[in-house]
C-alpha positions as CSV (number, residue, x, y, z in Angstrom):
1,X,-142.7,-223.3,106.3
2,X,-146.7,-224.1,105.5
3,X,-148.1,-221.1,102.8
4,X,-152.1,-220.9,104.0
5,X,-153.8,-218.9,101.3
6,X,-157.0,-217.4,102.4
7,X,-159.7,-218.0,100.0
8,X,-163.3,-218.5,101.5
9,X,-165.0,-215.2,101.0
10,X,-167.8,-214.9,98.6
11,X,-166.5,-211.5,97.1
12,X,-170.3,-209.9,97.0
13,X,-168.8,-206.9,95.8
14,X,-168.2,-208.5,92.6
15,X,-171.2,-210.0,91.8
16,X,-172.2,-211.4,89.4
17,X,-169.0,-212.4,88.7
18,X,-168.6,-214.5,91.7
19,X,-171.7,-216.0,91.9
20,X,-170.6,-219.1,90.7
21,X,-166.8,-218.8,90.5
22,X,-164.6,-217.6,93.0
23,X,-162.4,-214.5,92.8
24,X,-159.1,-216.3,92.9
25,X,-160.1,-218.0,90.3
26,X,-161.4,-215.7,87.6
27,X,-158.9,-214.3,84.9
28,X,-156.3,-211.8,84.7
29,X,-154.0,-211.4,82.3
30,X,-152.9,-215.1,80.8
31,X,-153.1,-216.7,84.2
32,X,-155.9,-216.8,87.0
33,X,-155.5,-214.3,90.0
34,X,-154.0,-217.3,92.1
35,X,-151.5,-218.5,89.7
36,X,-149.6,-214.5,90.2
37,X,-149.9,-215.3,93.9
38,X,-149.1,-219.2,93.6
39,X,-146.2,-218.3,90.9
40,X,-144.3,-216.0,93.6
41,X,-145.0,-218.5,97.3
42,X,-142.9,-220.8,94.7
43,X,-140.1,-218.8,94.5
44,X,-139.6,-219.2,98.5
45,X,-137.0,-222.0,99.0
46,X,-138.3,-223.0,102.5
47,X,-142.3,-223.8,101.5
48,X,-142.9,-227.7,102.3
49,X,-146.9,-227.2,101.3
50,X,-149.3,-224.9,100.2
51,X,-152.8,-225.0,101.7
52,X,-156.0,-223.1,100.2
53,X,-158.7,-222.9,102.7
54,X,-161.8,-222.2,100.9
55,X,-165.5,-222.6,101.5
56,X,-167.9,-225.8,100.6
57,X,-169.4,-223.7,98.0
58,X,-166.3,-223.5,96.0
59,X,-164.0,-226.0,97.4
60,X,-164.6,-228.4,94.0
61,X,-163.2,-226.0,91.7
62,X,-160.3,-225.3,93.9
63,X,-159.6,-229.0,93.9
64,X,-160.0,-229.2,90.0
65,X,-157.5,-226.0,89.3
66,X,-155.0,-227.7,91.9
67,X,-155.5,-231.0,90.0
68,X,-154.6,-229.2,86.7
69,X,-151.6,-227.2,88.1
70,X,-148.1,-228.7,87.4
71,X,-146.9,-228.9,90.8
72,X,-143.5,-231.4,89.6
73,X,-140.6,-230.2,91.7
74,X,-142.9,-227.7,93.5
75,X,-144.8,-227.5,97.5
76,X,-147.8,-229.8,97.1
77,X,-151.1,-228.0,97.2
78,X,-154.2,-229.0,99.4
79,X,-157.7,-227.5,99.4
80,X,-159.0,-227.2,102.9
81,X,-162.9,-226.9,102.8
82,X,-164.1,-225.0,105.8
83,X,-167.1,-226.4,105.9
84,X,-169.1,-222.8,105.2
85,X,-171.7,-221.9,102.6
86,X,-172.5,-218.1,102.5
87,X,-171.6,-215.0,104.4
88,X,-173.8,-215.7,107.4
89,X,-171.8,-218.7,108.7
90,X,-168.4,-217.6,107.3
91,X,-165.7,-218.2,109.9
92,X,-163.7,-215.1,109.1
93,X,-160.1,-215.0,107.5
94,X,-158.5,-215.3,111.3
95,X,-160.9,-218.2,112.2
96,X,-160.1,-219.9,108.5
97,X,-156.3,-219.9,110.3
98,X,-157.1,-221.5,113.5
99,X,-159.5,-224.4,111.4
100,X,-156.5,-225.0,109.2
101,X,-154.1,-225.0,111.7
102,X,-156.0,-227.5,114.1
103,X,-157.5,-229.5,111.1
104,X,-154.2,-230.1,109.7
105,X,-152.0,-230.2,112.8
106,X,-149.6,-227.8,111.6
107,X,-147.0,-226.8,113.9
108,X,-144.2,-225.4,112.0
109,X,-143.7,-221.6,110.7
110,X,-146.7,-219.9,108.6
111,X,-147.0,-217.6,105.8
112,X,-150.1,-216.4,105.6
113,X,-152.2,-214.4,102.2
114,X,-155.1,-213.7,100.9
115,X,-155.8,-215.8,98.2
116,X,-156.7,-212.5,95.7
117,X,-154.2,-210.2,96.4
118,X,-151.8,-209.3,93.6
119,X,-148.7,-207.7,94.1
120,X,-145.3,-206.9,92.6
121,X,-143.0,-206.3,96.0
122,X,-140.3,-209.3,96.2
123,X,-142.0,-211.8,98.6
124,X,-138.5,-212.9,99.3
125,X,-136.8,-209.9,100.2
126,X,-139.7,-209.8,102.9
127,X,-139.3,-213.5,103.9
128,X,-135.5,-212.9,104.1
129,X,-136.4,-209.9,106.1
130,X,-138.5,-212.5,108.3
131,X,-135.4,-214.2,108.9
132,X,-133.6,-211.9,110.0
133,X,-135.8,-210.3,112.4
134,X,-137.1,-213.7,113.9
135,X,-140.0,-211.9,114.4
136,X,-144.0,-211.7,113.0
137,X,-143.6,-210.1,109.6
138,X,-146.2,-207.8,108.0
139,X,-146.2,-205.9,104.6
140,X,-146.3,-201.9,104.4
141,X,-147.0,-200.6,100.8
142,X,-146.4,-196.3,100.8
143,X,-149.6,-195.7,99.5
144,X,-150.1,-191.9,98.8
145,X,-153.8,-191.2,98.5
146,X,-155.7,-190.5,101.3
147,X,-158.9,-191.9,100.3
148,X,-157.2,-195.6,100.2
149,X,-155.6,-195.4,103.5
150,X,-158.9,-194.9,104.8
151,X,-159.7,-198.1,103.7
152,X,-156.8,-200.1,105.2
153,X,-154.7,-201.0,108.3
154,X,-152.3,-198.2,108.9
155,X,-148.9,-198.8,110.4
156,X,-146.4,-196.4,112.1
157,X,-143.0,-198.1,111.7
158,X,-139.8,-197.3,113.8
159,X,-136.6,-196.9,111.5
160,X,-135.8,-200.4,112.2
161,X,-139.5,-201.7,110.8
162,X,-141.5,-202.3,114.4
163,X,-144.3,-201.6,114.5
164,X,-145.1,-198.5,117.2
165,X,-148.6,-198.3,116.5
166,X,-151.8,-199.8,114.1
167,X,-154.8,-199.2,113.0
168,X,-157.7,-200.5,111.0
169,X,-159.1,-198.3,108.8
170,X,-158.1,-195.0,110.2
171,X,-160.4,-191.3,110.0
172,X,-157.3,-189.9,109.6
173,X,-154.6,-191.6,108.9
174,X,-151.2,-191.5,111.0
175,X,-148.7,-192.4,108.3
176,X,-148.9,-193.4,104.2
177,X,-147.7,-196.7,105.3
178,X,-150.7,-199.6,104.7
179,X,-150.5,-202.7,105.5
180,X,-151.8,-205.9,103.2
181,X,-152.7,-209.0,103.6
182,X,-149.1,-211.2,103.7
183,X,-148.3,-212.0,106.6
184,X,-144.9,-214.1,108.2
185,X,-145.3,-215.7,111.6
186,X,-142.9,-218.2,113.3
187,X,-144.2,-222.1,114.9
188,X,-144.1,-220.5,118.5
189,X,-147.0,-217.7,117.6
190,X,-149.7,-220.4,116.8
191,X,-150.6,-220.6,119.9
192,X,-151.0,-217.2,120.1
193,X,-154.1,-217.5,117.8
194,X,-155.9,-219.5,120.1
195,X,-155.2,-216.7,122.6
196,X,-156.6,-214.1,120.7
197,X,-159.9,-216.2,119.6
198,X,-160.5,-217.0,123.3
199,X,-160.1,-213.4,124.2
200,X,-163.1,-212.8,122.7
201,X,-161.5,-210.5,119.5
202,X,-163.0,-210.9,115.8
203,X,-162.4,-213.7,113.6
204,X,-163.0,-211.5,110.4
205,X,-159.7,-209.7,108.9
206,X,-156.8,-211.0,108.6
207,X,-155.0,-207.7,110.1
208,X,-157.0,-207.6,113.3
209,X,-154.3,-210.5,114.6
210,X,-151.0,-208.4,114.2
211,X,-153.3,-205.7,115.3
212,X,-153.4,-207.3,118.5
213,X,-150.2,-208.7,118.5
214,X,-147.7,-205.9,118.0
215,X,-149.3,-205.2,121.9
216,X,-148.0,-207.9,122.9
217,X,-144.8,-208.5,121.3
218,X,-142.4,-206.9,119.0
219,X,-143.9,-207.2,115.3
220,X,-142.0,-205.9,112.2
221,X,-143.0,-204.3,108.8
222,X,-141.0,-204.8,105.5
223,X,-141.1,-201.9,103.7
224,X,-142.2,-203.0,99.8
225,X,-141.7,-201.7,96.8
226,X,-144.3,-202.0,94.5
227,X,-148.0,-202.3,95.4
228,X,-151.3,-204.6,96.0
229,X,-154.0,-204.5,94.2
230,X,-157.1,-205.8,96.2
231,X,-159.4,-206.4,93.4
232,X,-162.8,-205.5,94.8
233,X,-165.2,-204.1,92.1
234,X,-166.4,-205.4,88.9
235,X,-164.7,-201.7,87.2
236,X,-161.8,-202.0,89.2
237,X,-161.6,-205.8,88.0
238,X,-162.3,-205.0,84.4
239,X,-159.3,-201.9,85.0
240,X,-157.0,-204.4,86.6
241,X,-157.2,-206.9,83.7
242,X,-156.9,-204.2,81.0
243,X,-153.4,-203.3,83.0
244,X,-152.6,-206.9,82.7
245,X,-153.8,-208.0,79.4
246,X,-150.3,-207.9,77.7
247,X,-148.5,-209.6,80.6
């Protein structure tokens, strides 16, 4: 299995923090935000290589942190440089997929994050979950306010975790059930992503994929506990690393 860690948006929400440095990359804690999302990919047994596909803006300091890392024993890491430099010609986090995927001729089974995501649900109950479902994998988080679900994909999930229905940023949400940005998909859906590009659909989130695909085909939710924080604002940042100052 090939880990592809999205990490070519330019964060604008956070500026100036990530003017010149890349949210993945700022601090949190003892660690950087990717070395929490790095630290639990390795605890997957199947992972043969990591890839971090990143813009040309920041692709040198990716390089330099993956240089640094002590990889010994561990999935090799490789920065993929999309070949953007702002938001204007950004590819999108679906068309990052397809360029790493046809850049690197990858044709085995994907898992698929957003390089600044931190959570605490067990990544490998989900991937074991995966496995046993031999089906496209998502994450559902029970997320009780109101105000957030309005802000994310929102799943409705049959007792046996398909998906019946999903929707990106909902008015009024059907369920408490959102869905982040980890995604498993097996070696026969690639081709699927050229498929959805060609149908004209947007490159831009991540989620608008398994939003088309659970139409398609059956797609499954694992149902974590713990949460995801999407660190998107310079108080929410400076909140998040108070939380994790100790850790």
């Amino acid at each position: 299995m090939i880990a592809i860690l999205l990490a070519a948006g330019y964060a604008t929400r956070l500026y100036p923090l990530t003017i010149n440095t890349p949210k993945s990359l700022l601090p949190l804690g003892k660690q950087l935000i990717i070395d929490y999302i790095i630290d639990d990919i390795d605890k997957l047994k199947d992972i043969s290589k990591i890839y971090i596909v990143t813009n040309s803006r920041f692709a040198d300091q990716f390089s330099s942190w993956a240089t640094d890392s002590d990889r010994n024993g561990k999935a090799p890491i490789k920065v993929i440089d999309d070949g953007t430099t702002d938001n204007d010609n950004r590819r999108g986090a679906i068309g990052d997929i397809v360029f790493t995927l046809k850049s690197e001729g990858i044709d085995d089974d994907i898992a698929v994050f957003a390089g600044d995501n931190i959570f605490t649900y067990s990544l490998e109950g989900m991937y074991d979950f995966f496995r046993e479902k031999n089906a496209p994998t998502l994450i559902a988080i029970n997320v009780p306010d109101i105000e957030q679900r309005r802000k994310l994909a929102i799943a409705e999930i049959a007792e046996d975790g398909r998906i019946l229905h999903m929707e990106e940023k909902p008015a009024e949400p059907r369920t408490e059930w959102g869905i982040y940005a980890a995604y498993f998909y097996g070696r026969d859906i690639l081709p699927l992503f050229d498929r959805y590009i060609e149908e004209g659909n947007s490159p831009d989130a991540p989620g608008n994929f398994p939003s088309w695909l659970y139409r398609q085909m059956p797609v499954y939710a694992y149902r974590g506990r713990g949460e995801c924080i999407d660190i998107g604002t310079p108080d929410n940042y400076a909140a998040t690393c108070k939380e994790y100052e100790n850790k």
